[in-house]
N, CA, C and O atoms as CSV, one atom per row, in Angstrom:
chain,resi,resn,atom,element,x,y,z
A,1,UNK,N,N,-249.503,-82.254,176.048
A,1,UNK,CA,C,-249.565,-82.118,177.478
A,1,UNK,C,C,-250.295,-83.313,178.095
A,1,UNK,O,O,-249.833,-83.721,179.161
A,2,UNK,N,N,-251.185,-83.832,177.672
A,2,UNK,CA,C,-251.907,-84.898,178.104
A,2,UNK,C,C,-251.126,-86.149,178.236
A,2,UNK,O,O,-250.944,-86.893,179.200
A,3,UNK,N,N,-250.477,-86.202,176.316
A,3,UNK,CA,C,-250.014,-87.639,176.351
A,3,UNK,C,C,-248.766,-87.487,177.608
A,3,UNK,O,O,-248.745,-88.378,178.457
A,4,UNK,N,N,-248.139,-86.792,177.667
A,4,UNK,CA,C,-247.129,-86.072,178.638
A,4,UNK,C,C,-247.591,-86.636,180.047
A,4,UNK,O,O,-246.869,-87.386,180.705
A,5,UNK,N,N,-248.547,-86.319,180.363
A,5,UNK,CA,C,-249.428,-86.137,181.759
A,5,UNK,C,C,-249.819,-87.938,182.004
A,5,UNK,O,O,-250.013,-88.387,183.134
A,6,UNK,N,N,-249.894,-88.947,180.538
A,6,UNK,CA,C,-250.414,-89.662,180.994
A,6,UNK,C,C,-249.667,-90.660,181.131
A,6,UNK,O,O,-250.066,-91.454,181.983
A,7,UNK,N,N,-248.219,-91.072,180.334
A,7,UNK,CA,C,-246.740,-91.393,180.676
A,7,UNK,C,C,-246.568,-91.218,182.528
A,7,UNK,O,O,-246.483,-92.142,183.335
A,8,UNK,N,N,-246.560,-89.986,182.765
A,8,UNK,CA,C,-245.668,-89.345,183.863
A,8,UNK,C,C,-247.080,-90.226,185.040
A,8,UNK,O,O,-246.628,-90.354,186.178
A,9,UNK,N,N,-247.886,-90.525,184.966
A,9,UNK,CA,C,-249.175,-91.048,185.622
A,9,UNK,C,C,-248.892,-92.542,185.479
A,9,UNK,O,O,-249.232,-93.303,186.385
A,10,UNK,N,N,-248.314,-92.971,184.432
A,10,UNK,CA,C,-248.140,-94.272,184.127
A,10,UNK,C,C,-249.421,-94.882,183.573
A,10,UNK,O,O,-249.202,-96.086,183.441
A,11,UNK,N,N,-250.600,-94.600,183.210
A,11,UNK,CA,C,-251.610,-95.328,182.506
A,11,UNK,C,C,-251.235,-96.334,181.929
A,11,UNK,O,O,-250.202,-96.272,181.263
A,12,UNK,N,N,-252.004,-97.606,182.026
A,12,UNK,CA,C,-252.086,-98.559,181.377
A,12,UNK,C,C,-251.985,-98.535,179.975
A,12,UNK,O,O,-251.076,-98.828,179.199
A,13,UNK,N,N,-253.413,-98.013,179.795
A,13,UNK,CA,C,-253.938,-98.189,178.276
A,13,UNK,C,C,-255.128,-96.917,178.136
A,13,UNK,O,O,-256.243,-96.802,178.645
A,14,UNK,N,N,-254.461,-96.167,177.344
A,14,UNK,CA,C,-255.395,-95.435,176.349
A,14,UNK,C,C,-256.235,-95.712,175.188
A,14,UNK,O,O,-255.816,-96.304,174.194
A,15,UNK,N,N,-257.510,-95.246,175.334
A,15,UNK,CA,C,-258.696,-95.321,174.333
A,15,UNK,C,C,-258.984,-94.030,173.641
A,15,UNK,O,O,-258.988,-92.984,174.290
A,16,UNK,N,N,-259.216,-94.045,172.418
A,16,UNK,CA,C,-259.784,-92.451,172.002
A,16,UNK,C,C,-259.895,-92.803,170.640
A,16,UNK,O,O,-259.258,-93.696,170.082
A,17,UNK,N,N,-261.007,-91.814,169.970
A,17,UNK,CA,C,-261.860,-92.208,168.808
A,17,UNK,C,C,-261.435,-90.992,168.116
A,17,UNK,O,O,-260.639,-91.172,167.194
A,18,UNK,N,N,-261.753,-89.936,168.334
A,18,UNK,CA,C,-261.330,-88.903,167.539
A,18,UNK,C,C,-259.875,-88.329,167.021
A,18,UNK,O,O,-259.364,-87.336,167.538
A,19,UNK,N,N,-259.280,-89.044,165.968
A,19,UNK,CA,C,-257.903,-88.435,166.068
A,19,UNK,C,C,-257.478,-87.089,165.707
A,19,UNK,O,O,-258.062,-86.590,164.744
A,20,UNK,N,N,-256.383,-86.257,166.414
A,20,UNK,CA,C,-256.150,-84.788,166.263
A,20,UNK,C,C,-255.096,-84.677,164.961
A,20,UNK,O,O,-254.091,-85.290,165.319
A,21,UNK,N,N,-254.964,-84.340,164.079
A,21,UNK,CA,C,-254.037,-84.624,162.976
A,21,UNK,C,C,-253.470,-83.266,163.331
A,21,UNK,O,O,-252.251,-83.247,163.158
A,22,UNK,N,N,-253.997,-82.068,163.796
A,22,UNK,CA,C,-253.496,-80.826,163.930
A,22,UNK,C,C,-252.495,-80.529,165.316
A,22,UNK,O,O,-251.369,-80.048,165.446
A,23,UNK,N,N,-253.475,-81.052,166.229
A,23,UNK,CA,C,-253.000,-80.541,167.534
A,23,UNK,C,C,-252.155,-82.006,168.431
A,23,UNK,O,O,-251.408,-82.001,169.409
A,24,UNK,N,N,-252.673,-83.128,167.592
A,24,UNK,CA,C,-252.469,-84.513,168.474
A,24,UNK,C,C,-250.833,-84.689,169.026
A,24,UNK,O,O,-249.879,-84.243,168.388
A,25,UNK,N,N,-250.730,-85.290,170.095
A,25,UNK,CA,C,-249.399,-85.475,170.806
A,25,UNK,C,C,-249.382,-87.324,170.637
A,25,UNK,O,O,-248.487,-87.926,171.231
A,26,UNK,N,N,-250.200,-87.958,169.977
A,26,UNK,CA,C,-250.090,-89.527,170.089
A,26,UNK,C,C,-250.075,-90.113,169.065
A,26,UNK,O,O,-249.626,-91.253,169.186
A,27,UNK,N,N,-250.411,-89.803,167.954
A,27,UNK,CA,C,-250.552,-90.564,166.520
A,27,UNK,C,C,-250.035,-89.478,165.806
A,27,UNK,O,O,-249.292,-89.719,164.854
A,28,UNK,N,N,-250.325,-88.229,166.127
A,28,UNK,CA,C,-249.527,-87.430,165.319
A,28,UNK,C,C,-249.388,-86.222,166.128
A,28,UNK,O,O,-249.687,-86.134,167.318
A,29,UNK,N,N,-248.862,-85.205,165.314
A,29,UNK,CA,C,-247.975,-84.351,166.094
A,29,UNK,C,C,-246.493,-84.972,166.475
A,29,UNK,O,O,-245.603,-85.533,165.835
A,30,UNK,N,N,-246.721,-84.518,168.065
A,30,UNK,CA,C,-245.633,-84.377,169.398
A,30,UNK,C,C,-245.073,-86.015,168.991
A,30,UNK,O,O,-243.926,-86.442,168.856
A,31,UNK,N,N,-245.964,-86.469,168.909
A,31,UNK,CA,C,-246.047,-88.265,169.355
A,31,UNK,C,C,-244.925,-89.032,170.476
A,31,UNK,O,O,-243.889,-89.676,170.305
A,32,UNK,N,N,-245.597,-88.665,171.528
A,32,UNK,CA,C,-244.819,-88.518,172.893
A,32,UNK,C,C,-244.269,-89.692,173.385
A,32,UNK,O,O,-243.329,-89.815,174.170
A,33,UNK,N,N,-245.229,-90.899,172.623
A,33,UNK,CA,C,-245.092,-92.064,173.120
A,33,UNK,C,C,-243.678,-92.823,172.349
A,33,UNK,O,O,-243.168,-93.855,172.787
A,34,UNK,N,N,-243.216,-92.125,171.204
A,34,UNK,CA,C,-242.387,-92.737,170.313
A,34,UNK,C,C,-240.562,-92.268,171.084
A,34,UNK,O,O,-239.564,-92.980,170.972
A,35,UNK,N,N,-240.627,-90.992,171.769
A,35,UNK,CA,C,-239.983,-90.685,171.861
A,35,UNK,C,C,-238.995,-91.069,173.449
A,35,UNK,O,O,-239.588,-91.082,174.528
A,36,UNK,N,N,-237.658,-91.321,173.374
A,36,UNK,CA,C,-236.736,-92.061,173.971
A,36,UNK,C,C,-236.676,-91.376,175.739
A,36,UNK,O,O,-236.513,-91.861,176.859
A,37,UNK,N,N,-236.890,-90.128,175.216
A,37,UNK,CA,C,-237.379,-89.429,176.759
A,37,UNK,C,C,-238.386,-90.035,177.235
A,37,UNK,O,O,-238.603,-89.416,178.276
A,38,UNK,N,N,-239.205,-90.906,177.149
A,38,UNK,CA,C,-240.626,-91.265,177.683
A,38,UNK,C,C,-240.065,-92.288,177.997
A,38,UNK,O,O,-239.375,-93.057,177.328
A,39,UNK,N,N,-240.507,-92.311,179.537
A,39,UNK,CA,C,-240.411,-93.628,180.242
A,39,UNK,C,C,-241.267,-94.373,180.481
A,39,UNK,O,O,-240.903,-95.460,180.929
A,40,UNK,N,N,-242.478,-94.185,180.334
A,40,UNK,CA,C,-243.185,-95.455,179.938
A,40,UNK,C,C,-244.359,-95.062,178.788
A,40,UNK,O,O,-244.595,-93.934,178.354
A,41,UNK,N,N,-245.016,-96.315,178.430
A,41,UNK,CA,C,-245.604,-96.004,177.229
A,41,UNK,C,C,-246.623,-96.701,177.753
A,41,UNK,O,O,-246.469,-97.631,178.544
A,42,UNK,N,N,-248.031,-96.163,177.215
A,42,UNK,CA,C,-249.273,-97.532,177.395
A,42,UNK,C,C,-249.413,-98.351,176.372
A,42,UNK,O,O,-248.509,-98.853,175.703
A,43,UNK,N,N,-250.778,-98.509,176.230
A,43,UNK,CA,C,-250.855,-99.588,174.807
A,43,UNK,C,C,-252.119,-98.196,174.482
A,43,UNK,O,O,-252.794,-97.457,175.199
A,44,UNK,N,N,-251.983,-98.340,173.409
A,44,UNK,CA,C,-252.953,-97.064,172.590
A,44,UNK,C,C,-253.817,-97.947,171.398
A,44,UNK,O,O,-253.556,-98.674,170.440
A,45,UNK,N,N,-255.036,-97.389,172.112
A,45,UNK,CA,C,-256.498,-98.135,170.952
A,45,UNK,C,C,-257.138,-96.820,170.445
A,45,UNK,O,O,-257.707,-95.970,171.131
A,46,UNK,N,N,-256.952,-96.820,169.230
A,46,UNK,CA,C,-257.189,-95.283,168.529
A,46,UNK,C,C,-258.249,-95.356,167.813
A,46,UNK,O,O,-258.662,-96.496,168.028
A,47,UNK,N,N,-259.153,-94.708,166.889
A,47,UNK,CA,C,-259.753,-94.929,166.204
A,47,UNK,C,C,-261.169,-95.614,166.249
A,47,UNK,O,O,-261.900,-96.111,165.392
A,48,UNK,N,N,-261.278,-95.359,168.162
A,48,UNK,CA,C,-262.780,-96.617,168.183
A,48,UNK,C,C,-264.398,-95.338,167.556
A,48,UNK,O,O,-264.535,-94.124,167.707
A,49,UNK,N,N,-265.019,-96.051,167.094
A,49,UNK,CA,C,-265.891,-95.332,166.754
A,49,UNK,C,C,-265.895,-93.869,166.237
A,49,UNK,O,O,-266.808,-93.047,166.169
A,50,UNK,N,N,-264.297,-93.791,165.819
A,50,UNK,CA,C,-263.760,-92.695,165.198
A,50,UNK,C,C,-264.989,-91.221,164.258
A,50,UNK,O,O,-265.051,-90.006,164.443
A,51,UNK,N,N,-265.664,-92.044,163.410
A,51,UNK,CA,C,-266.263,-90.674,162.797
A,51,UNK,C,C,-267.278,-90.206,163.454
A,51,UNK,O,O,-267.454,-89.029,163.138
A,52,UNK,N,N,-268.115,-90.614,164.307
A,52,UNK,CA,C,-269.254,-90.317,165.363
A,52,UNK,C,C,-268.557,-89.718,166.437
A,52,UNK,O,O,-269.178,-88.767,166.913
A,53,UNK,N,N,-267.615,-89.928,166.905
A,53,UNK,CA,C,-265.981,-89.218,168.070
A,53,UNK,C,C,-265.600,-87.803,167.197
A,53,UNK,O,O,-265.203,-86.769,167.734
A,54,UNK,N,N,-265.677,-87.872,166.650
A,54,UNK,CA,C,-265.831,-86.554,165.640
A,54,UNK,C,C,-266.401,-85.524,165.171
A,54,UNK,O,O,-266.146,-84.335,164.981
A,55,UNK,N,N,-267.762,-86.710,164.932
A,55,UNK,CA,C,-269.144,-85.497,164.563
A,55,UNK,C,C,-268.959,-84.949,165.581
A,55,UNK,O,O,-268.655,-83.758,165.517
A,56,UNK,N,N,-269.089,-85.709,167.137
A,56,UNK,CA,C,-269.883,-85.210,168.449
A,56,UNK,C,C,-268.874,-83.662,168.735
A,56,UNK,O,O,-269.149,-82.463,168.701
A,57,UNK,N,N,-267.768,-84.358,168.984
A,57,UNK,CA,C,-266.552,-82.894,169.072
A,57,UNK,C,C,-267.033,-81.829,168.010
A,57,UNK,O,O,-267.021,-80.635,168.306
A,58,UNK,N,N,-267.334,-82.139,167.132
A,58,UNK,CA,C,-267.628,-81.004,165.695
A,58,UNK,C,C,-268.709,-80.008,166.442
A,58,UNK,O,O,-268.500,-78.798,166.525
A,59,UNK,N,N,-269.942,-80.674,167.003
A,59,UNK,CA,C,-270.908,-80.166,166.962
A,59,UNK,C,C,-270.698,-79.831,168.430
A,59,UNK,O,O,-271.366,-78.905,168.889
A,60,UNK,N,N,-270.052,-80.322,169.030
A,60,UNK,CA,C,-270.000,-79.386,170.495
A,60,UNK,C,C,-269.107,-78.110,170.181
A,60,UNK,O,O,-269.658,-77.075,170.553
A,61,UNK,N,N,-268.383,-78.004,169.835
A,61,UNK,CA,C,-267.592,-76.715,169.850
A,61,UNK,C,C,-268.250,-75.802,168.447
A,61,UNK,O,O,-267.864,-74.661,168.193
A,62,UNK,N,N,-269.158,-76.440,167.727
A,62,UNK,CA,C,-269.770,-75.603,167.044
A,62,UNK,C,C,-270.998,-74.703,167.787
A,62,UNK,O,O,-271.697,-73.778,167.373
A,63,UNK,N,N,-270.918,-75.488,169.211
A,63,UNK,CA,C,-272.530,-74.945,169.798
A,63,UNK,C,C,-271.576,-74.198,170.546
A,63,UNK,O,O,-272.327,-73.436,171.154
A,64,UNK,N,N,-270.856,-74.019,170.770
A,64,UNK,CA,C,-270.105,-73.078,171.857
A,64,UNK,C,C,-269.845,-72.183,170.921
A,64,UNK,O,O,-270.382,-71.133,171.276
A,65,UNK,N,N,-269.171,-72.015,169.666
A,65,UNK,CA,C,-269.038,-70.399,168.888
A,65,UNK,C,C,-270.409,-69.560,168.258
A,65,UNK,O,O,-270.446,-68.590,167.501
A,66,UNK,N,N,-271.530,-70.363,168.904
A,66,UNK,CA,C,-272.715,-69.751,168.077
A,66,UNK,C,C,-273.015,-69.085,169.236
A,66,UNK,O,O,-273.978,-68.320,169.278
């Protein structure tokens, strides 16, 4: 829905550190950007500071089920 949302917005360029291997619509999954229906694509920088983009998500939604 996002990568969806951010095509249809036209964004430049996407940034993001944490990749979704489960739920992701951009590197994996949906991968919205690959597909011929998408009219435009950004430039995608994945992986910045990736395992700390991770912990932080880990431990926020771990403080929300406690």
């Amino acid at each position: 829905m996002c990568a969806a949302a951010i095509s249809a917005a036209r964004v430049a360029r996407v940034y993001y550190g944490a990749a979704d291997p489960k739920s992701g619509g951009v590197a994996h999954g949906a991968r919205v950007f690959s597909h011929p229906q998408c009219h435009h694509v950004p430039e995608v920088y994945d992986g910045i500071a990736g395992a700390e983009a991770a912990a932080l998500l880990r431990q926020f939604f771990a403080g929300r089920r406690d």
